[in-house]
C-alpha positions in Angstrom: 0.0 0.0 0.0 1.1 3.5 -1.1 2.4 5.7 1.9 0.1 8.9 1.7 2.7 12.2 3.1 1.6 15.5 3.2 4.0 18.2 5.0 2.6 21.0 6.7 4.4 24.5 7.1 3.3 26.6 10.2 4.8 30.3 9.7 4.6 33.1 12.3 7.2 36.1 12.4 9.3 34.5 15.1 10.0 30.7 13.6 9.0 28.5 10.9 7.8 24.5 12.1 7.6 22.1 9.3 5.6 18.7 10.3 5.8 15.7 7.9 2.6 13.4 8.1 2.2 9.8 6.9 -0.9 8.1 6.8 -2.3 10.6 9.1 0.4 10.1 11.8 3.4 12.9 12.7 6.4 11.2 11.9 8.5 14.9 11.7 8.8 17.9 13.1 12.1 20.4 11.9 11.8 23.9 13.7 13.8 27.1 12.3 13.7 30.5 14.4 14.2 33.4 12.9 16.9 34.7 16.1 18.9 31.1 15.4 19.4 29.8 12.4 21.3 26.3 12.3 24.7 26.7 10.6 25.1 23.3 8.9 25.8 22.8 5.0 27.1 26.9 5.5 30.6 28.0 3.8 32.7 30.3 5.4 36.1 31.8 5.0 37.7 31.4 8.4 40.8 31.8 10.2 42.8 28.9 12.2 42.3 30.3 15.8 44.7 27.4 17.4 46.2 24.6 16.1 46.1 21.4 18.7 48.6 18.9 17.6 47.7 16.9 21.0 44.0 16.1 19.6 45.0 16.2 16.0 43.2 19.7 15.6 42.0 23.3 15.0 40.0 25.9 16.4 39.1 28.0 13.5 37.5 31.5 13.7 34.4 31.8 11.3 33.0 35.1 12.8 30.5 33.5 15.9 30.4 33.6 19.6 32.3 30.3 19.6 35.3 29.0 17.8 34.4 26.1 15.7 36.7 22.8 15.4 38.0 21.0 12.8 39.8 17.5 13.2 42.5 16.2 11.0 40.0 13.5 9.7 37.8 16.4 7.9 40.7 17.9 6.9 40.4 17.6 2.5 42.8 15.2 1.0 44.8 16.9 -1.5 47.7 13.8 -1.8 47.0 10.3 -3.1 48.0 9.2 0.6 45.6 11.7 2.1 46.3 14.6 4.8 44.3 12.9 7.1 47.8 10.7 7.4 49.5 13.6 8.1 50.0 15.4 11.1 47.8 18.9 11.3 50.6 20.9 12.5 51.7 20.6 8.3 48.6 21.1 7.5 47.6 24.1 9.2 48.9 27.0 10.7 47.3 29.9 13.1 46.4 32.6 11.5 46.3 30.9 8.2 42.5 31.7 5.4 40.8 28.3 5.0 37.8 27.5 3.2 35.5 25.6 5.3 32.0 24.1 5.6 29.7 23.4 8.9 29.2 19.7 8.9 27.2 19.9 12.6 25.3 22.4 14.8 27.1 23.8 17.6 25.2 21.5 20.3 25.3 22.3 24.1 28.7 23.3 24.8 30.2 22.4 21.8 31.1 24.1 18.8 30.1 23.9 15.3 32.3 20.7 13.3 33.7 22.0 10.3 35.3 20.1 6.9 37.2 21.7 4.6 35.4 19.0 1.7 32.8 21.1 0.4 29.7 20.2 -0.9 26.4 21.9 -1.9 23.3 20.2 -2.2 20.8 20.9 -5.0 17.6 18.7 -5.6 18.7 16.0 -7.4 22.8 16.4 -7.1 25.1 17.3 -4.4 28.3 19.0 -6.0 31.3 18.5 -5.1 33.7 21.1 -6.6 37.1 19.6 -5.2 36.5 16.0 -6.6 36.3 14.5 -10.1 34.3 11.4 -9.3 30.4 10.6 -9.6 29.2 8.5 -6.7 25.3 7.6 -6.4 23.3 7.0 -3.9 23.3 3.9 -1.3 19.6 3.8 -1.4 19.9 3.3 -5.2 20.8 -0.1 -5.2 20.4 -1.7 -8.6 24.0 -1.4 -10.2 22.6 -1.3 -13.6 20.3 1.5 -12.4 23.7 2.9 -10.7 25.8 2.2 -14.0 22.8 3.8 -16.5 22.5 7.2 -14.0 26.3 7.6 -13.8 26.3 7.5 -17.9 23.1 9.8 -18.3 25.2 12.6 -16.0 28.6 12.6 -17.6 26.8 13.2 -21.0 25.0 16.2 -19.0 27.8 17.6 -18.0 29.9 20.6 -19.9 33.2 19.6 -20.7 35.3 22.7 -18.9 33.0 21.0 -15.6 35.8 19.3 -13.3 34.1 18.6 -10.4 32.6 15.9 -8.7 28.6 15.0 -7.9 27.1 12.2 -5.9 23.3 11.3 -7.4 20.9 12.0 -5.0 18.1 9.1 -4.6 15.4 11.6 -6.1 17.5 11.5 -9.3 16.1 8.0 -10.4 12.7 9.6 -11.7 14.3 12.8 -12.9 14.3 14.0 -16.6 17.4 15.0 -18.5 16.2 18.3 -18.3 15.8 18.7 -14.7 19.4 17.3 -14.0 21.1 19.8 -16.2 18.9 22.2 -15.1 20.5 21.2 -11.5 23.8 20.9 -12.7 23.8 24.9 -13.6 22.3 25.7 -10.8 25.5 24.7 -8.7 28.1 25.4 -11.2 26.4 29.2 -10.8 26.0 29.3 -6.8 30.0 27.9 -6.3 31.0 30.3 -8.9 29.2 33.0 -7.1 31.4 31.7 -3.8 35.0 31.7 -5.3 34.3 35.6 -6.1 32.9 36.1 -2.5 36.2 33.7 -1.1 38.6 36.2 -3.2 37.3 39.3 -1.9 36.6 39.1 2.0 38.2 36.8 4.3 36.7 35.7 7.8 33.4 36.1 6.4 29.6 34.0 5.7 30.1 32.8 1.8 27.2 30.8 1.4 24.1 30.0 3.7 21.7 26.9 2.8 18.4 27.5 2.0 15.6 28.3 4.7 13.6 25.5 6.0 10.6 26.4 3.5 12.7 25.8 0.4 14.8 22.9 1.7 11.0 21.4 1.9 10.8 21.4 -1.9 14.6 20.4 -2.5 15.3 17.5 0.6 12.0 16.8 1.9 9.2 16.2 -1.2 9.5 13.3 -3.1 7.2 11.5 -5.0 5.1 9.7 -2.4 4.1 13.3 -1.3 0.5 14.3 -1.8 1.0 18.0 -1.2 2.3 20.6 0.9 0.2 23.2 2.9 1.5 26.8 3.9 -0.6 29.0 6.3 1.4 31.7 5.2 0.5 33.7 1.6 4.3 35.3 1.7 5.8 31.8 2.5 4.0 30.0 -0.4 4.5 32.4 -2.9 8.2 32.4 -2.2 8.4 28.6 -2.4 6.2 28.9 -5.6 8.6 31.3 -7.0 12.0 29.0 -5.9 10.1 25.0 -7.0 8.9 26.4 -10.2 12.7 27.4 -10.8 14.6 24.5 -9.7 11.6 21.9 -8.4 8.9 21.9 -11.1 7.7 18.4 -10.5 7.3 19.5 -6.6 6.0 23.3 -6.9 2.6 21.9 -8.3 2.1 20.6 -4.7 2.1 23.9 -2.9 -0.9 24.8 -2.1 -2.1 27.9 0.7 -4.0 27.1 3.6 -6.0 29.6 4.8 -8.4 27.7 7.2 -9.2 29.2 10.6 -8.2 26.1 12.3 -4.2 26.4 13.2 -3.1 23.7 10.5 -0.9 22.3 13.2 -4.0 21.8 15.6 -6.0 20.4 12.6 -3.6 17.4 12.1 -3.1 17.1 15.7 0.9 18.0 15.4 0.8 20.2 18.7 0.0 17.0 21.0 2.2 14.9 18.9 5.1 17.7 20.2 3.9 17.4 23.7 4.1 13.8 23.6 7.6 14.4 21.7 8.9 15.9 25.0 8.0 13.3 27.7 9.7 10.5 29.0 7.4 8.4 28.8 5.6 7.2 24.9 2.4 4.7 25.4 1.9 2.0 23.1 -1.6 0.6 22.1 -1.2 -2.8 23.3 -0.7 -1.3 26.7 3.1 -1.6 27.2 5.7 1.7 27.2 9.0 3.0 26.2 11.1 5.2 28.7 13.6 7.4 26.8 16.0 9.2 28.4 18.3 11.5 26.3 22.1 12.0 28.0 24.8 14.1 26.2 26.6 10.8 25.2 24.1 8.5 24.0 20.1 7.8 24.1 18.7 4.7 25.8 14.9 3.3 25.2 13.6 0.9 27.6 10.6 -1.4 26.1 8.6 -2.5 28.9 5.0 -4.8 28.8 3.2 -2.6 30.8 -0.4 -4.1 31.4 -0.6 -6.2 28.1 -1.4 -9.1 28.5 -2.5 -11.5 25.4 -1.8 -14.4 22.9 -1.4 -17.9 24.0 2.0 -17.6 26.4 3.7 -14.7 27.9 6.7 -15.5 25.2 4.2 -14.5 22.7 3.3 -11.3 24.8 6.4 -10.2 25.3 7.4 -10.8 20.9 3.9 -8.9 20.3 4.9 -5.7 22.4 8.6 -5.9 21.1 7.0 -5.8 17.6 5.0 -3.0 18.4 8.0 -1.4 20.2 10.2 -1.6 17.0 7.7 0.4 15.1 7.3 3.4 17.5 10.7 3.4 18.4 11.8 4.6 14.6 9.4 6.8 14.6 10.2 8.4 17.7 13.9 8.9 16.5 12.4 10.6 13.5 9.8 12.7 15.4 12.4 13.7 18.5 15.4 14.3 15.5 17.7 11.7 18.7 21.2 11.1 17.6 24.4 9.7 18.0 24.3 6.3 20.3 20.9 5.0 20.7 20.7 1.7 22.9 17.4 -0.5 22.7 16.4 -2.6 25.5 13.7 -4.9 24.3 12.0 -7.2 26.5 14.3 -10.4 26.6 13.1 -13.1 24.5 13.7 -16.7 24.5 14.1 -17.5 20.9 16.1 -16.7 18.0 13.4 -16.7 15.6 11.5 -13.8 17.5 14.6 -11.7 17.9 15.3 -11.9 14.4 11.7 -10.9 13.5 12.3 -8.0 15.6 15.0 -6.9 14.8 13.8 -7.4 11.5 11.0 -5.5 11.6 12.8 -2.6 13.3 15.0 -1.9 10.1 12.2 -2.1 8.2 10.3 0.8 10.3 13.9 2.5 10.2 14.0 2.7 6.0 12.1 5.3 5.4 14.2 7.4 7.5 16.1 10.2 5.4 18.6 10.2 8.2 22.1 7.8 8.2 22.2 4.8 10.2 23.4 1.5 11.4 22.0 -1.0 13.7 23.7 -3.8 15.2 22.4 -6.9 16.3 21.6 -8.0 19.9 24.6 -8.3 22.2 25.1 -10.8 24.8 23.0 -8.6 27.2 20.6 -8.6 24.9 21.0 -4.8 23.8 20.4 -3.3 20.5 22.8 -0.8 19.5 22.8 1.6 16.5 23.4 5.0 15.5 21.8 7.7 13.6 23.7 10.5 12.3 23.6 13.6 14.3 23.9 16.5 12.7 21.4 19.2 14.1 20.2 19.7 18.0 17.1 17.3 18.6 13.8 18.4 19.0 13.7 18.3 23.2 17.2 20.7 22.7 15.3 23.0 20.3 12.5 23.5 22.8 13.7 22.7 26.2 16.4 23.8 28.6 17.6 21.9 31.8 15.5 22.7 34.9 16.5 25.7 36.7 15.2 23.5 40.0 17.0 19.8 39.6 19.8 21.0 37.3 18.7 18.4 34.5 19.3 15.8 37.3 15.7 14.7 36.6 15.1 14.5 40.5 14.5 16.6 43.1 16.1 16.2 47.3 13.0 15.3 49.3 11.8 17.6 52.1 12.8 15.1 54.6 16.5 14.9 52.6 16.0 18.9 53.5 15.2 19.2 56.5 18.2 16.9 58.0 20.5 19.1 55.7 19.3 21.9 57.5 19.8 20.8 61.2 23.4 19.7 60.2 24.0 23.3 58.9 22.1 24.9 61.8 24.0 22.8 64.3 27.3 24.2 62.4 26.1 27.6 63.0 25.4 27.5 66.4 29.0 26.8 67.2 30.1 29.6 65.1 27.9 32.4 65.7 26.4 33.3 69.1 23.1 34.6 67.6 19.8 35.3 69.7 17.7 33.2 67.4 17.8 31.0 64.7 15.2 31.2 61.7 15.1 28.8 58.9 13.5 30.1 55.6 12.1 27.1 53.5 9.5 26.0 51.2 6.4 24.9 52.3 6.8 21.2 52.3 10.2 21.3 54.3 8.4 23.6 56.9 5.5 21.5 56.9 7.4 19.0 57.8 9.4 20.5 60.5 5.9 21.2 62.4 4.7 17.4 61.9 7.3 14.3 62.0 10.5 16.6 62.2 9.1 18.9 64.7 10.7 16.8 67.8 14.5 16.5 66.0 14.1 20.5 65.6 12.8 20.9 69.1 16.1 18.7 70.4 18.7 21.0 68.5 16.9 23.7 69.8 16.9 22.8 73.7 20.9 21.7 72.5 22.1 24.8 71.2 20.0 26.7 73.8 18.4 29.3 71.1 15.4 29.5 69.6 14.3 28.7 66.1 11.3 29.8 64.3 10.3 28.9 60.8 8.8 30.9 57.9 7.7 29.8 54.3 9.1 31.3 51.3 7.3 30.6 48.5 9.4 31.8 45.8 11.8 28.4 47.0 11.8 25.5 45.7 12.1 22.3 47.9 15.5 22.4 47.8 16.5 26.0 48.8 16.7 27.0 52.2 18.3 30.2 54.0 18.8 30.1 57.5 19.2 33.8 59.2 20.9 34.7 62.3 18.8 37.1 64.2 
């Protein structure tokens, strides 16, 4: 059965979401705001800040807050054995012009990743003006499809054109015409760099395209039904760029001018919401539990209250099935990368954990996003990766909680209130104060009047002062202030 997709573009002056829908169901959701751009596929002319011969690389300058870093490994090969076999410190030198590109985000504390191999991305090509080879596509997997494709290019291509492509998937339905037509288009826009590059060092050479026209060039294909914009200035500009370099996608754009918030009418606001919990439901009544850490993601599968088929074995393969199929979507939908580990329930039998791991890729192909899964471990793990090249969706919209410090957990008021008859007892035999008064939230002090009250009476009668206690409401449970009077 054909997969219906329509995408969805929600503009207002401050940020631009785009929401891809299949079959009904969000499966992704890519936020731009107007204050912060991403940086990736950008080209600038920077500056080596600091070479680092210790890591094996650079800090280079390319105008931001932050330096961005480049490793040896990204470092172009200009020599049949490569530069990345040489050291960087005769490669690069501080102070030295260099041509780079923004392969990730800045994310967290970290800088942006740069390469010095530079490539620009048009619909059906991405041009590489360093190389002189044609690859294709891994999702093209036919080699006669591979063989014919690399042919029909070459004879496409003008003879003075030196530089390399690598045939975008797309490219298998595209006319002669259109590839050409894409093949001018970059020859024009790198062109238009090298004059920029020549003229103005430590500068922004080329930006990628906005989130509305990367819609027409990376996310449309042919499965896709159409694409509505609630915004009469945002359609008309992606009208304008798909009818130039996207025909076959431009006919799709239609304006939505319903009263109903399009991202209410599809239900993509509660699939965000959901996005950002811990916690994801599935229909047969088990759960996942993701928790997202700086070095790697890990997704718990858990049975929950189902309960069904003819043994428990077969409840625990039917909610591992399940599992496998919300779990890729949630990748997609929360834009997780890097490590991911998988903990499906265990299972007994080789057949079912082939079938679900199986059935996992499967649900993982129609993501646009690089990746590779591994089989189960001896513990029983699934490990993969998914390229990470932008912040996820919970980084985009989140920040770490001003109360727990992104611990996730909070000290309890009885944790509280015995930190704060240590630190009153320390006080005491520093200061000779004619009464103690301990500001706290309203939990710890309720506390102190109910089960605690005796321990506070005792250091009280000990120290020979009193104490009195007042709420502040403005604390949370784990502030307290405790004023000498």
């Amino acid at each position: 059965m054909a997969v219906t997709e329509e995408i969805l573009v929600n503009v207002t002056p401050q940020e631009m979401r785009v929401a891809v829908v299949e079959q009904g169901v969000t499966q992704e959701v890519h936020i731009e705001r107007a204050s912060s751009r991403g940086l990736v596929s950008n080209i600038y002319m920077g500056r080596v800040s600091r070479v680092l011969p210790g890591m094996q690389s650079a800090f280079i300058d390319i105008g931001g807050e932050r330096t961005a870093f480049l490793h040896v490994a990204d470092i172009r090969s200009g020599h049949e054995n490569g530069d990345s076999e040489r050291p960087i410190e005769r490669l690069l030198s501080d102070g030295q012009s260099l041509l780079v590109q923004v392969v990730k985000d800045p994310i967290g504390t970290k800088g942006a990743r740069l390469s010095t191999q530079i490539s620009i991305a048009g619909r059906f090509l991405v041009y590489l003006p360093q190389e002189s080879h044609i690859g294709i596509s891994q999702r093209i997997e036919d080699e006669e499809e591979r063989a014919h494709l690399r042919e029909k290019l070459r004879q496409l291509l003008p003879p003075e054109d030196k530089g390399g492509y690598i045939i975008r998937t797309v490219a298998e339905t595209a006319s002669d015409r259109e590839l050409k037509s894409d093949v001018e288009y970059l020859r024009r826009l790198w062109s238009g760099i090298g004059d920029h590059a020549a003229a103005a060092p430590l500068t922004l050479l080329y930006r990628d395209l906005n989130l509305g026209l990367r819609v027409l060039r990376d996310f449309a294909h042919e499965e896709t039904a159409r694409i509505l914009v609630d915004s009469r200035e945002t359609c008309r500009m992606m009208l304008e760029f798909g009818q130039d370099f996207t025909p076959n996608v431009a006919e799709r754009v239609e304006h939505y001018n319903g009263e109903r918030s399009l991202f209410d009418l599809y239900g993509v606001e509660d699939e965000i919401e959901k996005a950002l919990a811990r916690r994801v439901e599935l229909k047969s009544g088990g759960y996942l539990v993701i928790d997202q850490t700086e070095a790697l993601t890990t997704i718990d599968v858990n049975t929950g209250g189902f309960v069904t088929g003819r043994s428990f074995d077969d409840t625990i393969f039917k909610t591992n099935l399940e599992a496998a199929q919300v779990i890729a979507r949630q990748l997609r939908l929360r834009n997780i990368g890097g490590i991911v580990i998988v903990d499906f329930i265990d299972m007994d039998t080789e057949e079912h954990r082939n079938a679900v791991l199986n059935e996992f890729r499967k649900s993982l192909a129609r993501d646009r996003t690089h990746m590779t899964v591994n089989g189960f471990t001896g513990l029983g793990l699934v490990e993969m990766t998914r390229k990470r090249t932008r912040e996820s969706l919970a980084q985009v919209l989140c920040e770490p909680c001003a109360v727990c410090e992104g611990r996730a957990r909070l000290k309890t008021a009885q944790t509280v209130c015995y930190a704060i008859l240590r630190d009153l007892a320390r006080e005491a035999r520093q200061f000779n104060a004619r009464e103690y008064r301990i500001l706290a939230s309203q939990p710890v002090i309720d506390l102190f009047l109910d089960e605690e009250a005796q321990g506070l009476a005792m250091l009280s009668d000990s120290i020979g002062k009193p104490v009195s206690l007042q709420v502040e409401t403005a604390y949370n449970q784990e502030q307290y202030d405790i004023v000498l009077m």
